[in-house]
C-alpha positions in Angstrom: -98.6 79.9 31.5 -98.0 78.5 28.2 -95.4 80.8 27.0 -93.2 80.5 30.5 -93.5 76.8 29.9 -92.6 76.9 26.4 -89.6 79.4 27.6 -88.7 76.8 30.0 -88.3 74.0 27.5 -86.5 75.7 25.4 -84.1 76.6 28.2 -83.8 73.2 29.0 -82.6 71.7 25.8 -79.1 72.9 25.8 -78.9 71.5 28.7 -79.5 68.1 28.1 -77.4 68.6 24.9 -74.4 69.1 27.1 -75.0 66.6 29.4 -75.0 64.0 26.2 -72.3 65.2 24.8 -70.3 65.0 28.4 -71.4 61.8 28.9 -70.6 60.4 25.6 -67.0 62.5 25.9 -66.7 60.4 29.1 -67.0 57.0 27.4 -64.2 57.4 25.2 -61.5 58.4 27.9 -58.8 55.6 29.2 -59.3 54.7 32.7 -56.0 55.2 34.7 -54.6 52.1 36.1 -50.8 51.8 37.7 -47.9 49.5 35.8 -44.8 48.6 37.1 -43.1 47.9 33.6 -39.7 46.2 33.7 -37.1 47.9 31.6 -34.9 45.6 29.9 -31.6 45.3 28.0 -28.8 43.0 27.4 -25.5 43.2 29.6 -22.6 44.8 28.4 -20.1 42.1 27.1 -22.2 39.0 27.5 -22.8 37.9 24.2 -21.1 35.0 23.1 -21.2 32.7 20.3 -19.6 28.7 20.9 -19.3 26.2 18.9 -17.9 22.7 19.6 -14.4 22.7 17.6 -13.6 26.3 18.8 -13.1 27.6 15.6 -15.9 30.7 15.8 -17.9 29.5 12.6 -20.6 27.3 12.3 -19.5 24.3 10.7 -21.4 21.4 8.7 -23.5 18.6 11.1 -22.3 21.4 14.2 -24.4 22.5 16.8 -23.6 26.2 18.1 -25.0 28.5 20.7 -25.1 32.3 20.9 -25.2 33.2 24.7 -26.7 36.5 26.2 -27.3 37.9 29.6 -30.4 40.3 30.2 -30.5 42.6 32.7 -34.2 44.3 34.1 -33.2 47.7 35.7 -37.3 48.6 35.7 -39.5 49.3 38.3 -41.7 45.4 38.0 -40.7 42.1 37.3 -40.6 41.1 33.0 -42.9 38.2 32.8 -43.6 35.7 30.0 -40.4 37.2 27.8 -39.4 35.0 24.5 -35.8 35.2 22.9 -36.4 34.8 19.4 -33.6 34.6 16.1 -34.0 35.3 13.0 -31.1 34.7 10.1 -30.5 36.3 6.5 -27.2 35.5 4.6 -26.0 32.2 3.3 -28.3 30.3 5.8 -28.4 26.9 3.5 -28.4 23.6 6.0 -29.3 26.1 9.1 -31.8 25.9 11.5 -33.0 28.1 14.5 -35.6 28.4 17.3 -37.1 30.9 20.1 -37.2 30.9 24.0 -39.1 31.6 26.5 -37.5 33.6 29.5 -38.0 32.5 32.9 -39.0 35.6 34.8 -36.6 38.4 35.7 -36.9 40.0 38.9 -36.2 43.4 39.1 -32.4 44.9 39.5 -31.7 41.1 38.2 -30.3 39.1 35.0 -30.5 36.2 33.5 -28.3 34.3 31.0 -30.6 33.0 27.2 -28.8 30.8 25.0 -29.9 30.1 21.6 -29.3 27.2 19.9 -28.1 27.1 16.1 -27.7 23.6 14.6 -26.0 23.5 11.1 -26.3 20.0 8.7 -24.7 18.4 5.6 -26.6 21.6 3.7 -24.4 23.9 5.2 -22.0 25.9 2.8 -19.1 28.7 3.0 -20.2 31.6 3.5 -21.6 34.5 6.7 -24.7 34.4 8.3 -26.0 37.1 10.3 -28.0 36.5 13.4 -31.0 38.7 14.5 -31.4 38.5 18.3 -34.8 40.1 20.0 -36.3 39.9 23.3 -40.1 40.5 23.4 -41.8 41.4 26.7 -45.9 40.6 26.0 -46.4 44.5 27.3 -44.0 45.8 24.4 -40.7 46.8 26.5 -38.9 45.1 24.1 -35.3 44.5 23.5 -33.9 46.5 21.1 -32.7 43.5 18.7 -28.8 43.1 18.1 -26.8 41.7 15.2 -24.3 38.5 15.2 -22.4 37.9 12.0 -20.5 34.4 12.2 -19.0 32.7 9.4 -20.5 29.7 7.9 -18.7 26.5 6.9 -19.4 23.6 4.4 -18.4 19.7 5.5 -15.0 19.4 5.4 -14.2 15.7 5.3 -11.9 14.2 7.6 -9.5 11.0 6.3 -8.7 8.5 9.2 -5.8 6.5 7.9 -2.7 4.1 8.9 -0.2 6.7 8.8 3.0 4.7 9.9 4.1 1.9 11.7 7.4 0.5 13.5 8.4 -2.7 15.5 9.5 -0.5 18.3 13.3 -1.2 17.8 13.0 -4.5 15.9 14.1 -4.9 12.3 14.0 -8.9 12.0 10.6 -10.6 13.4 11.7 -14.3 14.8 9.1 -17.2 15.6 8.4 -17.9 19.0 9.9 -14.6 20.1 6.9 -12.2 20.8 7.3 -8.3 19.1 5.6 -5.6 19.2 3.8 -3.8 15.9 3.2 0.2 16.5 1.0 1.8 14.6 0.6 5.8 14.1 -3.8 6.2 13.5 -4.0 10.0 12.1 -6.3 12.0 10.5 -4.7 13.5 7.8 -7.0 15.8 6.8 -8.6 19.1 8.4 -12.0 18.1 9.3 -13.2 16.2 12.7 -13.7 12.6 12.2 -16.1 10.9 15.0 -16.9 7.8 16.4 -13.3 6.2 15.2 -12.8 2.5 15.8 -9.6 0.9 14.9 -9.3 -3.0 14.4 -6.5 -5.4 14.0 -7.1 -8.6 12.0 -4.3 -11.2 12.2 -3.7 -13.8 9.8 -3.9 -17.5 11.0 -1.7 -19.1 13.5 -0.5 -15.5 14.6 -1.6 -14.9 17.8 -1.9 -10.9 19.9 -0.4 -11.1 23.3 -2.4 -7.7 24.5 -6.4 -7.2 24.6 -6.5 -3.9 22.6 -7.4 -5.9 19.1 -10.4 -2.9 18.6 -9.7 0.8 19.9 -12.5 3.5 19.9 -12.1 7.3 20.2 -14.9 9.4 20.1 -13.6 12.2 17.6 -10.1 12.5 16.0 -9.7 16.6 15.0 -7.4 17.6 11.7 -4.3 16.4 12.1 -4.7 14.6 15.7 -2.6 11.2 15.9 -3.3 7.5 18.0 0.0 5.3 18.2 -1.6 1.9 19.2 0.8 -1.2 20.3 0.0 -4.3 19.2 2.2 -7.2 21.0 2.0 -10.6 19.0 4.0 -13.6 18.3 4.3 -16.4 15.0 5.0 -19.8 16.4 7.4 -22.1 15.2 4.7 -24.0 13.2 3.5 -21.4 10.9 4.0 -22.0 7.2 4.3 -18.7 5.5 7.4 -16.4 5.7 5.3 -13.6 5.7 2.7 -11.9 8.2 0.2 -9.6 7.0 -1.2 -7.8 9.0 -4.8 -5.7 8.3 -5.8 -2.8 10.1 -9.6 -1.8 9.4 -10.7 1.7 10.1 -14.2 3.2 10.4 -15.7 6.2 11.1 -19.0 7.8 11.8 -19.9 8.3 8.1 -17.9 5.2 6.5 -16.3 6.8 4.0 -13.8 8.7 4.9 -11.1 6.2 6.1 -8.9 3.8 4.4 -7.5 0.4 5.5 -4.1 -0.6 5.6 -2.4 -3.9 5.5 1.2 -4.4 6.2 3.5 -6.9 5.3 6.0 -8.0 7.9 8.9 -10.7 7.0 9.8 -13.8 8.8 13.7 -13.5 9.1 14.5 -10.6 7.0 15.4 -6.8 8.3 12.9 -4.8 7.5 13.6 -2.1 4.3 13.1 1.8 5.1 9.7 3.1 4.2 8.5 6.6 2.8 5.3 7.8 4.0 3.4 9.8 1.1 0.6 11.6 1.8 -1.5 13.9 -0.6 -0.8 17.4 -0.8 -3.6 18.6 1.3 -4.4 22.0 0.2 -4.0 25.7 2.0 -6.6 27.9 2.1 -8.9 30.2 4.6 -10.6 26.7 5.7 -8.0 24.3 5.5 -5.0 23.8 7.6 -1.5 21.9 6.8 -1.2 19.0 8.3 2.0 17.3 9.4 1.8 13.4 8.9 3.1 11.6 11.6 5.8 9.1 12.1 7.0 6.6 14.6 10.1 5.9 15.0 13.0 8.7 14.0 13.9 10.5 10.5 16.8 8.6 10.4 15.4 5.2 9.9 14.1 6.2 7.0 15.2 6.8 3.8 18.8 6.0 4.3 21.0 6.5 1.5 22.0 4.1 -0.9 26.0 4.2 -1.5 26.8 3.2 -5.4 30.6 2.0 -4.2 31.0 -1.8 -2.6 33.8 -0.5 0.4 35.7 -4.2 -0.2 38.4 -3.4 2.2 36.2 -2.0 5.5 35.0 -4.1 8.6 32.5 -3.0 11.2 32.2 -4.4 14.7 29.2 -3.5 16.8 28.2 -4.2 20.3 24.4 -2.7 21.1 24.1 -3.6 25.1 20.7 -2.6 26.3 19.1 -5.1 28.6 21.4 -5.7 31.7 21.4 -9.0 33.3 21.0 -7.8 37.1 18.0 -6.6 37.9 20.4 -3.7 39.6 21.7 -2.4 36.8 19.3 -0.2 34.5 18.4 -0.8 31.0 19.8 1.5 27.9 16.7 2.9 26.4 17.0 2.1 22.0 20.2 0.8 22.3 19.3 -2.2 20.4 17.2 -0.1 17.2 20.9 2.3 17.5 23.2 -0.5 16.9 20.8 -2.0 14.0 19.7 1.4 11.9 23.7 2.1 12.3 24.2 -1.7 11.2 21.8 -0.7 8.2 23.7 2.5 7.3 26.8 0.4 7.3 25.5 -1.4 4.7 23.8 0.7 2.5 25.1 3.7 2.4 28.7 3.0 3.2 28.7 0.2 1.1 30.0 -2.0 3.5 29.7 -6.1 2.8 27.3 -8.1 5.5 29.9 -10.3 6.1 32.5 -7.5 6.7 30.0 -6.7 9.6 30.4 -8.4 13.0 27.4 -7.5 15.5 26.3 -8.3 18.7 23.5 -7.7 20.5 23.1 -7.3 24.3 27.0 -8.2 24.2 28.2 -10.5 27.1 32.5 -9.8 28.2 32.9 -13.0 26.3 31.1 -11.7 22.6 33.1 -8.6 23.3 36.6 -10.7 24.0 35.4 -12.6 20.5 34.5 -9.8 19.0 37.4 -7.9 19.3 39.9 -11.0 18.5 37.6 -11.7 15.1 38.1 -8.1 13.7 41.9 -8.0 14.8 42.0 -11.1 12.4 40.0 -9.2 9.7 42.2 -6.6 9.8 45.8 -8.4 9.4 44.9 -9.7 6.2 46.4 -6.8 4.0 47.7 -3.1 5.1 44.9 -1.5 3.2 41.9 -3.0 6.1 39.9 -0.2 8.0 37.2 -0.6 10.6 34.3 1.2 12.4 34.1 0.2 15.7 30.7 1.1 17.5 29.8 1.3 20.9 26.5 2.0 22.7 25.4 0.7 26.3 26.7 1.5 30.0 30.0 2.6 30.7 31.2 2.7 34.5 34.1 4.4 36.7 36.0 3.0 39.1 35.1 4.6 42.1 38.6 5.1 43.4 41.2 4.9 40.7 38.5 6.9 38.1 39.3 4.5 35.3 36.2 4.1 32.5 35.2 0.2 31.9 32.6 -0.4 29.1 30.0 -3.0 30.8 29.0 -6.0 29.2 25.3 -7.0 30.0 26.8 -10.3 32.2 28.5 -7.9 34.3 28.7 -6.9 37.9 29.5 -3.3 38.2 31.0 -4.1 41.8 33.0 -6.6 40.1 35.8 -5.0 37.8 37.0 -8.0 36.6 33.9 -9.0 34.6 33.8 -5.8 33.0 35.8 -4.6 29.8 38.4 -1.6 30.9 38.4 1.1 28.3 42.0 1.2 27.9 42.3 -2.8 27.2 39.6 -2.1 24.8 41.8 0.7 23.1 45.3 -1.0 23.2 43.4 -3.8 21.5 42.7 -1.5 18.7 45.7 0.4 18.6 47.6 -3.0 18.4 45.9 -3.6 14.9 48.7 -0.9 13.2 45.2 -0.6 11.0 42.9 3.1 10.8 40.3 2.4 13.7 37.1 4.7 13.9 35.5 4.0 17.0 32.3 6.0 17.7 31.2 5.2 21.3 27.9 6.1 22.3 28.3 5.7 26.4 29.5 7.5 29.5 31.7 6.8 32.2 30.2 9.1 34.9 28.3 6.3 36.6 24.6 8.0 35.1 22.2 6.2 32.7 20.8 7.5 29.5 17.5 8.4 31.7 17.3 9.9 35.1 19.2 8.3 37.9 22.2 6.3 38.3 22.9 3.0 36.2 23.6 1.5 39.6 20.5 2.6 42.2 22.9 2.4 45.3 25.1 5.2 43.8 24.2 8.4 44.3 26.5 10.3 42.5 27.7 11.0 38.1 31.7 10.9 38.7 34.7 12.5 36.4 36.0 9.4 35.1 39.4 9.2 33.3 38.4 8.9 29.5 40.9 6.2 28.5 43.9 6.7 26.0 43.5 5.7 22.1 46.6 3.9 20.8 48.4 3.5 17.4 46.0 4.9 14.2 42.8 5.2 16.7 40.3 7.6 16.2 37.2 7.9 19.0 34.0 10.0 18.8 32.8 9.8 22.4 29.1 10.9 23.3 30.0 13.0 26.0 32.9 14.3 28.2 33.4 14.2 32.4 30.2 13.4 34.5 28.4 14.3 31.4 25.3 11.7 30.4 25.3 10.4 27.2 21.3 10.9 27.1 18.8 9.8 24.6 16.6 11.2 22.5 13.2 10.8 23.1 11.0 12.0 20.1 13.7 10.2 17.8 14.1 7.0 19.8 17.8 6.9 19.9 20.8 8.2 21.5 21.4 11.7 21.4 25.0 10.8 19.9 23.6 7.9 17.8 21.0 10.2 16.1 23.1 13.2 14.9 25.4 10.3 13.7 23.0 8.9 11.7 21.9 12.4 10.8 25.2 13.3 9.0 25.3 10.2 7.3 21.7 10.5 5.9 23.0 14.2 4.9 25.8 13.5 3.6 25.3 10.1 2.5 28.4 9.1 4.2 30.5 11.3 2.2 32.1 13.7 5.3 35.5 14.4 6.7 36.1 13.6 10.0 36.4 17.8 10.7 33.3 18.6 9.6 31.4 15.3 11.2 33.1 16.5 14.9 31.5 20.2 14.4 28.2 18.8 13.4 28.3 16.3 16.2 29.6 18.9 18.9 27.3 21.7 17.8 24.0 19.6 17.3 24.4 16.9 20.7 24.9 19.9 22.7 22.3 22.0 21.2 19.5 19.2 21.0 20.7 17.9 25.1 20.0 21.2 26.2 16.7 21.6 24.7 15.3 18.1 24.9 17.0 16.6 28.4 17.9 20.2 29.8 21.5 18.3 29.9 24.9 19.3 28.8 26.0 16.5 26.6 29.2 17.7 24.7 30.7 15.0 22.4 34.8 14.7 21.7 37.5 13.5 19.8 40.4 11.6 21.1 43.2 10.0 18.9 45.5 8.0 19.0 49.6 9.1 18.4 49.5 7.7 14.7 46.4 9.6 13.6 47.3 13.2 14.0 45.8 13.7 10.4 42.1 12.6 11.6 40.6 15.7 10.4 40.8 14.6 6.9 40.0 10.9 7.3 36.6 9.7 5.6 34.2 6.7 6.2 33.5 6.1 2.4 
């Protein structure tokens, strides 16, 4: 019995080796359970980088975004995601941070954004942008790359770049003007939190609230033309008003003050804007100074010769006594910056020049009597006659009339006819250049009629120069003399002025019509989407015109 047992034991220890070792290879196996991963990935086409200029780089003190959609085309919903960037490259001033991903049911998307804020630190150069997507059971989004351009502070420079009187050239006491002034930043970077004040000297007083303007940025180049209306009473002692214009912005130092000096009871002189050279590179942009007011006014030409035997008769008509009859827009600043080039660059004497403003029939009856007296003094007189307001048809006979500001269009008789004006002339036996900056089709410089009740621009009869009479007109027919808005003058007036800057007044009457015809027309067309075309009439004695000259 021993030995069976004994053979039985030694039977059964194999077996309960096995059974160990099954048991123990049991222990290490994974126990199955099911997962509904999501599968994720980021939508074709979604990412996008912003920034708040729009110029695709991250610029100094600029926060940025890169935006992403992520799609989960899986079989479960991704849970407890995180967006995460990292950065390598010039990343000096820049600063990042992760996400977490609201969940993302499946066969949906959501859109991350990632925030990048840049500071003062921040220099030229590329950064590029490591975007990754974890999902806590490791179906991951394959991380993408975003290389963006990095940019240093570029400093703006908030500055007084011009001013004007808005048509004035003499400031009067106890007549209120207005002061325009041009606020640009003249350099390429954004200036913020601008603030603009006027301070007045004492005993000038501002007719308008707007003494401190705000604007909240003020990109490269961008321009605020701020109008200041003020008056000087009779009682104040200087015969000068300065004026200081103080201007901040959101780091105080990159803006300058200005102060300007206006005269009591003296025209104004022309003024060159300088402005340093700002330099052109792959950051930088050119920027164009503004100016109020036109080219023209500006640098005109000073003549070397004293033109001893020339007179000049002006009439400037812009504000109309009837409330009927509409104003001439820059009528007045026409008839005084031609006034100017009169004097300066023609040489021509300021008593030799007769001018009235907002001319009643009565100055223009005086007017024309004073310079026929002028002009009988010695055969050698010349004179420049110009002309810019309303002009008017008669409605039946088609006769022109130039309209004095005290008349009544429905009137005749207290207007002046064109052809009494040009007899006057002609009867003078003297060379006459009249340049006459109106039309006779019944229309005003802007839209509409000069008279509201009539409906209709007319072909008026242009009138008839006499003896040694020479007329530029502004435009021909039912033609409007228009103006020119960006300039702030007539169309005719400007290109005018324009040849006589050119030129410096030294131009034959040929080439003066070509530049006149070709440039009115060119400029009405593009501007006023108007034909304007410009002529010459003379009278029987001045068939030689082409070759007279104003110097």
């Amino acid at each position: 019995m021993n030995r069976y047992f004994t053979l039985f034991l030694l039977l059964l220890v194999p077996l309960a080796v096995s059974a160990q070792e099954a048991l123990t290879r049991r222990g290490s196996l994974n126990i199955v359970k099911e997962v509904k991963p999501p599968i994720l990935s980021v939508v074709d086409g979604s990412v996008k980088f912003t920034d708040k200029n729009g110029n695709n780089a991250i610029d100094a003190n600029e926060m940025c975004q890169v935006t992403f959609s992520i799609k989960n085309t899986g079989i479960g919903e991704a849970v407890g995601c995180t967006a995460k960037m990292a950065m390598k490259g010039t990343v000096s001033g820049l600063s990042v941070s992760q996400k977490s991903i609201p969940t993302i049911p499946v066969g949906s998307s959501v859109e991350v954004s990632l925030p990048v804020t840049a500071d003062m630190a921040t220099a030229d150069g590329q950064v590029t942008l490591t975007i990754s997507v974890d999902e806590p059971m490791g179906f991951n989004v394959l991380p993408f790359d975003l290389a963006v351009r990095t940019k240093a502070f570029n400093a703006p420079l908030v500055k007084v770049a011009d001013y004007d009187l808005n048509g004035q050239t003499v400031i009067e006491k106890n007549i209120p003007f207005d002061l325009q002034v041009a606020v640009q930043n003249v350099k390429p970077g954004t200036a913020e939190d601008v603030e603009v004040d006027l301070v007045l000297p004492l005993g000038v007083y501002l007719l308008s609230a707007n003494e401190k303007q705000q604007y909240k940025t003020m990109r490269g180049g961008n321009a605020q033309t701020i109008a200041y209306k003020m008056i000087v009473p009779a009682n104040y002692s200087s015969d000068n008003v300065s004026v200081q214009i103080k201007v901040r912005e959101k780091y105080g130092k990159y803006a300058e003050n200005r102060t300007i000096s206006l005269p009591l009871n003296q025209p104004m002189a022309a003024r060159a804007i300088t402005i340093g050279e700002t330099p052109i590179g792959q950051d930088n942009q050119q920027i164009e100074v503004v100016s109020i007011g036109s080219d023209v006014d500006k640098n005109i030409p000073k003549g070397k010769t004293v033109n001893k035997d020339m007179y000049v008769l002006i009439f400037a008509n812009e504000n109309y006594k009837y409330k009927n009859i509409a104003s001439v827009p820059f009528a007045l600043r026409d008839g005084e910056v031609f006034k100017q080039y009169c004097e300066q660059t023609l040489g021509i004497a300021d008593n030799h020049i007769f001018m009235y403003k907002n001319a009643t029939k009565a100055d223009m009856v005086i007017g024309i009597e004073k310079l026929k007296q002028r002009l009988s003094l010695d055969d050698n007189k010349r004179a420049i006659v110009y002309y810019t307001g309303h002009g008017i048809p008669d409605e039946k006979t088609r006769n022109s009339y130039l309209l004095p500001v005290d008349a009544d269009p429905t009137f005749l008789s207290t207007t002046y006819p064109l052809n009494d004006f040009y007899n006057s002339l002609g009867e003078t036996g003297k060379p006459v250049t009249v340049f006459l900056d109106a039309c006779f089709s019944g229309a005003r410089r802007d839209e509409g009629m000069i008279v509201a009740a009539k409906a209709v621009a007319l072909r008026a009869k242009p009138g008839t120069p006499q003896g040694k009479t020479v007329v530029f007109s502004a435009a021909q027919g039912e033609e409007t003399a228009g103006f020119y808005q960006s300039q702030q003058h007539g169309m005719f007036t400007y290109w005018l002025l324009k040849e006589l800057q050119t030129s410096e007044g030294d131009v034959d009457y040929k080439t003066l019509s070509d530049h006149l015809y070709r440039n009115v027309r060119q400029s009405s067309s593009d501007e006023n989407d108007k034909i304007q075309t410009p002529e010459v009439q003379c009278g029987s004695d001045a068939k030689d015109w082409q070759s007279w000259k104003l110097k």
